[in-house]
C-alpha positions as a printed NumPy array, in Angstrom:
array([[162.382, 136.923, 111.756],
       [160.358, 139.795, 113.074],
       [159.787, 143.035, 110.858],
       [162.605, 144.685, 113.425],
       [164.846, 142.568, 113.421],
       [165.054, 141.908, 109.747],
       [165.253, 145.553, 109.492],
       [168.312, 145.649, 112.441],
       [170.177, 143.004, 109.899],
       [169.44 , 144.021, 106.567],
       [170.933, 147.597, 107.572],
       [173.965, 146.002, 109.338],
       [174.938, 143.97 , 106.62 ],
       [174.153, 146.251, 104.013],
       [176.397, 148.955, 105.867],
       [179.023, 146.38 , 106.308],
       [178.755, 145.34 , 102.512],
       [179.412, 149.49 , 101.706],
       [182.199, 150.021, 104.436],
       [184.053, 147.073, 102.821],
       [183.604, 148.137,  99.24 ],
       [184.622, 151.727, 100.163],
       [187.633, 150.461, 101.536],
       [189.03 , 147.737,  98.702],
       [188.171, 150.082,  95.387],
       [190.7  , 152.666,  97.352],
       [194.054, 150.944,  96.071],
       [192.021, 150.8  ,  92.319],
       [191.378, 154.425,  92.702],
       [195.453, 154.612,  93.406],
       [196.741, 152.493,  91.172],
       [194.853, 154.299,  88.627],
       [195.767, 157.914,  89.672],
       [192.129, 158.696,  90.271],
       [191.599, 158.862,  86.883],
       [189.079, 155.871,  86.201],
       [185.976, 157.263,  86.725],
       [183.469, 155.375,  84.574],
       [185.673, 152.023,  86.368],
       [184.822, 153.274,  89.662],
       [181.07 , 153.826,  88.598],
       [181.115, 150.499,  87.528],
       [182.265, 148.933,  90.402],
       [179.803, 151.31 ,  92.559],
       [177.023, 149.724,  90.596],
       [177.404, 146.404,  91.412],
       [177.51 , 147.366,  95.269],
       [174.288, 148.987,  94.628],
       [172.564, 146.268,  93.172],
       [174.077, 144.102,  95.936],
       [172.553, 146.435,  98.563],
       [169.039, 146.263,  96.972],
       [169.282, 141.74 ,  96.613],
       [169.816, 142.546, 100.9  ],
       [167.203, 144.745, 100.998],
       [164.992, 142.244,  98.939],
       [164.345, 144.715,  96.153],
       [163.922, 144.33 ,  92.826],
       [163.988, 146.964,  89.528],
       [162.241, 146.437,  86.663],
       [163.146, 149.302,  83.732],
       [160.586, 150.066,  81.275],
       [161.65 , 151.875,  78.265],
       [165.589, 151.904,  76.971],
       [167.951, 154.014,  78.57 ],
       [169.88 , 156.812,  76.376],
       [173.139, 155.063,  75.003],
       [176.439, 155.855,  76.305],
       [177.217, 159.251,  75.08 ],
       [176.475, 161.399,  72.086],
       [174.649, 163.093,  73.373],
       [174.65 , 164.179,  76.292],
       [171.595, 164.279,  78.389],
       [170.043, 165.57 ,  81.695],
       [168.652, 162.854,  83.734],
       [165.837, 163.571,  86.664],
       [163.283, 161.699,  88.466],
       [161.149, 162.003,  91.015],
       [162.802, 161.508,  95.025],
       [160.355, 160.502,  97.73 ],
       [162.76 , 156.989,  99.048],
       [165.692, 156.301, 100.692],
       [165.523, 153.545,  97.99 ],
       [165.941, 155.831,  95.27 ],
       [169.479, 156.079,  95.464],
       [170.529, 153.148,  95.832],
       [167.83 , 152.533,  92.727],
       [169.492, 154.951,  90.601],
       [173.109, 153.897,  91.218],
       [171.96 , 150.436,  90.15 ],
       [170.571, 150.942,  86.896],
       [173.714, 152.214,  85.636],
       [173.174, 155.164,  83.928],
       [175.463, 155.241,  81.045],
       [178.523, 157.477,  81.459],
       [176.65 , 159.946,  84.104],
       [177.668, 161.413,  87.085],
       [175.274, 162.505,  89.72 ],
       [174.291, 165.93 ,  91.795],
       [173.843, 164.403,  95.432],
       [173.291, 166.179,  98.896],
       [176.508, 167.359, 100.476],
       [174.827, 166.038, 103.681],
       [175.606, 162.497, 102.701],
       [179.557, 163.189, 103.236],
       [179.243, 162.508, 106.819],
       [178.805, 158.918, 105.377],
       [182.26 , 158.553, 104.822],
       [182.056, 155.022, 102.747],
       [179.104, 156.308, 100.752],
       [181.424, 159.536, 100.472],
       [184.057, 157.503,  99.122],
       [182.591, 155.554,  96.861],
       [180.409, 159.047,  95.797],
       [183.558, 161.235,  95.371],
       [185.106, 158.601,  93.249],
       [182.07 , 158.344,  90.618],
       [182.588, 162.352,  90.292],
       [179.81 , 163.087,  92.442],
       [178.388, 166.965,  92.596],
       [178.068, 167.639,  96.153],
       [175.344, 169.952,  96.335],
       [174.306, 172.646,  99.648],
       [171.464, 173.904, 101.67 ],
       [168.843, 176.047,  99.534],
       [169.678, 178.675, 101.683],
       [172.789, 178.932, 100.202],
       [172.298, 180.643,  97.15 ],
       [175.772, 182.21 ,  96.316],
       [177.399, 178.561,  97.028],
       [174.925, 176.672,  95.345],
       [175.857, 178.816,  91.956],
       [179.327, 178.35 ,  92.159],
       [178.56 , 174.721,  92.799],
       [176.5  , 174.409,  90.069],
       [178.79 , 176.64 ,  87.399],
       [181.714, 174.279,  88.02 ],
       [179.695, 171.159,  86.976],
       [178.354, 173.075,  84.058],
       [181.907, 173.936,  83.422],
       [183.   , 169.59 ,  83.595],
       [180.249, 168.605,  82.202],
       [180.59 , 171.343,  79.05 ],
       [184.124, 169.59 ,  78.846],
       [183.837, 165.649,  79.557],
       [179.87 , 165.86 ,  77.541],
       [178.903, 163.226,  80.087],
       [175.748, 162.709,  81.425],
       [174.256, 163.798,  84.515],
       [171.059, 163.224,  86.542],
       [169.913, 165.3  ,  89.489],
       [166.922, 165.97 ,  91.299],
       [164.286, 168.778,  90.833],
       [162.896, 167.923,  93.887],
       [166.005, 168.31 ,  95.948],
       [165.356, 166.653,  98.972],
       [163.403, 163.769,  99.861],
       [159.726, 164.973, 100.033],
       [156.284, 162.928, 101.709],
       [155.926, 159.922, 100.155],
       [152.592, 159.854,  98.228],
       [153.182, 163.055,  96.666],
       [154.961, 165.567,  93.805],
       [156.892, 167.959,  95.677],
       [157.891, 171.485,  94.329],
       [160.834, 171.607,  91.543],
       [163.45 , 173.618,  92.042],
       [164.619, 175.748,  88.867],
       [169.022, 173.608,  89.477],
       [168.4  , 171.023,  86.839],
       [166.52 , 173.121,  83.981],
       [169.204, 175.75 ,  84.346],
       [171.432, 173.026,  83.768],
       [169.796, 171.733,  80.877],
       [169.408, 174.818,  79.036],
       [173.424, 175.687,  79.856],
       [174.13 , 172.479,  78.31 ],
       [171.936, 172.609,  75.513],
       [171.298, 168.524,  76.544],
       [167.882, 167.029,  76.829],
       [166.095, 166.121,  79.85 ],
       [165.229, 162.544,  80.193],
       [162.76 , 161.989,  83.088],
       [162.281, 158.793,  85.038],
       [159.478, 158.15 ,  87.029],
       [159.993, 155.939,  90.279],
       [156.661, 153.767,  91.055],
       [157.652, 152.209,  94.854],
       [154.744, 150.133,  96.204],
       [153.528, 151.716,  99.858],
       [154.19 , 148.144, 101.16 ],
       [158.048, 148.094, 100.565],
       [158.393, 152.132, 100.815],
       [160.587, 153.564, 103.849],
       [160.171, 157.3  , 102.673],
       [162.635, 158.801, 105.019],
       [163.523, 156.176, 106.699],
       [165.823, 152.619, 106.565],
       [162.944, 149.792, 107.129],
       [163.09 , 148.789, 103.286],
       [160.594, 145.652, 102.925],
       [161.487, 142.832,  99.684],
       [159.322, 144.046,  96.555],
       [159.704, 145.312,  93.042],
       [160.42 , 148.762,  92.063],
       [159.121, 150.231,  88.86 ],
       [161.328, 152.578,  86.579],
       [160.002, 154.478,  83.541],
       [161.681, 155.984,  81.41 ],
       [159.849, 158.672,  79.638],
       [160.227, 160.679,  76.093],
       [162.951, 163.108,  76.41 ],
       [162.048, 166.664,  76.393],
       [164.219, 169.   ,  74.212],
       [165.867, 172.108,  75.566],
       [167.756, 173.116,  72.963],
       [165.937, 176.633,  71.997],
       [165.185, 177.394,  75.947],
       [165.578, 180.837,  77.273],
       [166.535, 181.345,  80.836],
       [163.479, 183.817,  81.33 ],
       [161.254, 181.17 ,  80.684],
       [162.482, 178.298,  83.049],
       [159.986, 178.327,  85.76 ],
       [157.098, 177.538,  82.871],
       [159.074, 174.982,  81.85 ],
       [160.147, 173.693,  85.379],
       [156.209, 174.084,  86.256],
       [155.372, 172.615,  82.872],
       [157.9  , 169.107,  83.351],
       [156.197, 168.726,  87.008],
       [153.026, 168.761,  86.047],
       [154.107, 165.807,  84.058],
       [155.432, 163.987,  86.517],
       [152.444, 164.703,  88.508],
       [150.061, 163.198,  85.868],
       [152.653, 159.944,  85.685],
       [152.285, 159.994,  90.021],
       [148.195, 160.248,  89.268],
       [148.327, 157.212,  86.701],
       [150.503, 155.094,  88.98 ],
       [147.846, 155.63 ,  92.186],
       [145.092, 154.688,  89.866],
       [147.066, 151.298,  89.015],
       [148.659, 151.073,  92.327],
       [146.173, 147.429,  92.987],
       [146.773, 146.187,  89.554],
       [149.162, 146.677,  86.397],
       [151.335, 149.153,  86.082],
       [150.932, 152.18 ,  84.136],
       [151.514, 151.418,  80.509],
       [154.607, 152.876,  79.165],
       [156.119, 153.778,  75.37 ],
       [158.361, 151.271,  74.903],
       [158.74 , 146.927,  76.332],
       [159.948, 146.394,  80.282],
       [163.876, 145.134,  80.949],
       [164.885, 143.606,  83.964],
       [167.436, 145.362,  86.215],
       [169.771, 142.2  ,  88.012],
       [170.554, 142.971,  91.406]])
């Protein structure tokens, strides 16, 4: 099968395998009053890892992941894939809810499924006054439920190859919260990576997850140094993966798990 055509196939079945998940968790979600949330997430899960055994992709974790609640943490990564999603979804981050791009509503099964797990829907930049209001009322759940929540600084999905800028969402967060940030840093091979795009090729994806960072005793007049201080770590992680990018990974603090898709 040509490179297209795979591509043509992969994306209809994996939009058929969504549509058709979307559609049979909606009597759960009734029968349940909408309540279930972490059951929903569950389920969710499991079509994400189903979407990346399509897509030929594989995720290998390195380093354990917070357990399920106390306490409460921040979760952010880097965002440079269309893969990264789906990525995230599939690891199963325990009892966390996600900030995602409102845009993605117009994909009403993804919607479903994303409205279900207690998705944020976030706005434009350009939209400061909504964005705050958008970002209180999480605050406000998320001060309530103590779940877990992951987001990212980046916004957006920037060039591949690179660090983009951080915006200042997710460190205002974490402060608010008092909860500590727990970056994970995605290593996609250039081979398999669609950046922007839907042509995902089979390969492995690499997730670390890296020390936590304390917020506790932030103040909100110093969150850019600290926004500019957390992305100049991830830029140092991006730096060590290029310069292992032919060979072994980058070494990490704690042993590798594998993710099953």
């Amino acid at each position: 099968m040509t490179g297209r055509l795979r591509t043509i196939a992969v994306l209809t079945l994996s939009g058929l395998l969504i549509t058709s998940a979307s559609i049979a968790v909606v009597p759960l979600a009734a029968a349940t009053a909408f309540r279930a949330r972490r059951v929903y997430a569950a389920y969710t899960t499991r079509v994400a890892r189903a979407v990346l055994w399509l897509c030929g992709v594989r995720v290998r974790l390195h380093g354990v992941l917070p357990p399920a609640g106390p306490p409460q943490v921040v979760y952010i990564s880097n965002h440079s894939s269309t893969i990264d999603l789906f990525v995230l979804v599939a690891l199963g981050l325990p009892n966390t809810r996600f900030f995602l791009s409102g845009y993605l509503r117009k994909v009403v099964p993804l919607a479903i499924l994303a409205r279900l797990m207690g998705t944020f829907f976030t706005v434009p930049q350009d939209r400061t006054a909504d964005r705050r209001r958008i970002f209180a009322r999480a605050c406000r759940v998320l001060e309530r439920t103590r779940e877990s929540v992951y987001l990212s600084p980046e916004g957006g999905r920037v060039t591949t190859g690179r660090i983009g800028a951080f915006n200042k969402g997710a460190f205002h967060l974490a402060a608010a919260l008092g909860a500590p940030i727990v970056p994970l840093y995605f290593l996609i091979p250039s081979h398999m990576d669609p950046g922007r795009g839907y042509g995902v090729r089979p390969g492995q994806v690499e997730v670390f997850v890296k020390p936590a960072i304390e917020t506790i005793d932030w103040r909100v007049d110093d969150l850019v140094r600290h926004k500019d201080a957390v992305r100049e770590l991830f830029v140092a992680w991006h730096r060590e993966a290029r310069r292992h990018r032919d060979g072994a990974p980058p070494s990490t603090h704690s042993p590798a798990e594998a993710v099953h898709a």
